[in-house]
C-alpha positions as CSV (number, residue, x, y, z in Angstrom):
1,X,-14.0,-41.4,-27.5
2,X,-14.4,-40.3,-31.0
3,X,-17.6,-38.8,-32.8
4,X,-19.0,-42.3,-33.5
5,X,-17.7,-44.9,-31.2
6,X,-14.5,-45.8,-29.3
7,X,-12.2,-45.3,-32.1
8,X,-11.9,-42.7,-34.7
9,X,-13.2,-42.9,-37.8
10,X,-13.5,-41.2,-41.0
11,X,-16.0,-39.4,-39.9
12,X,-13.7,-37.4,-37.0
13,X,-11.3,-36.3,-39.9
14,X,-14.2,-35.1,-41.9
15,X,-15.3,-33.2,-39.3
16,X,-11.8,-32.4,-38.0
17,X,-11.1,-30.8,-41.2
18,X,-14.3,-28.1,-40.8
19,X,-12.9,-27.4,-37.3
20,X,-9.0,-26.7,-37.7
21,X,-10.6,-23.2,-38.9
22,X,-13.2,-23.3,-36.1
23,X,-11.4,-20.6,-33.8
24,X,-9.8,-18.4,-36.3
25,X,-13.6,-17.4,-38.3
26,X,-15.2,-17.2,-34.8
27,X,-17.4,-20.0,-34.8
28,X,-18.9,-19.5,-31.1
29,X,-18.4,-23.1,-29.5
30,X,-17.7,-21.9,-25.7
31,X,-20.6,-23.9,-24.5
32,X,-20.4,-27.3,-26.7
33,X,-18.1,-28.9,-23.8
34,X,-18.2,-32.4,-25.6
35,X,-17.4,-30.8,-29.1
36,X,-14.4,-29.0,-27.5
37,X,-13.4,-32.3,-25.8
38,X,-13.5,-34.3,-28.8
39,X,-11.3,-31.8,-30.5
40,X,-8.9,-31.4,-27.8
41,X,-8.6,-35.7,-28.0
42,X,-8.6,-35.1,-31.6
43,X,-5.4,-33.1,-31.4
44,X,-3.8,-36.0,-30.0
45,X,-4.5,-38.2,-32.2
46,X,-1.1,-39.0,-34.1
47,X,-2.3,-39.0,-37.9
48,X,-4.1,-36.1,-37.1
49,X,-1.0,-33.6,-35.2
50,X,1.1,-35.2,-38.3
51,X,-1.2,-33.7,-40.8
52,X,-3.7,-30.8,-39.3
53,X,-3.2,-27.1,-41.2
54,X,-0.5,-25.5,-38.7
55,X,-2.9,-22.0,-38.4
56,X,-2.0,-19.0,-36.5
């Protein structure tokens, strides 16, 4: 499942691209379960593990 639908959109690399720096400023997410889901499915998505900033 992807932010808006079945299939992902646009709007889940907009989005993506705020949250590949997510865990390195801090951001406190520990209790959004879905948000953290979507991202883990996000990193499997193979445009996105082709392209994502490598961080870390």
């Amino acid at each position: 499942m992807a932010l808006v639908g079945d299939a992902v959109t646009l709007a889940d690399f907009s989005v993506g691209a705020c949250f590949s720096y997510a865990e390195a400023s801090g951001l406190p997410w520990g209790d959004y379960t879905h948000i953290r889901s979507w991202w883990a499915r996000m990193g499997e998505v193979p445009a996105w593990k082709s392209t994502a900033p490598k961080l870390g």
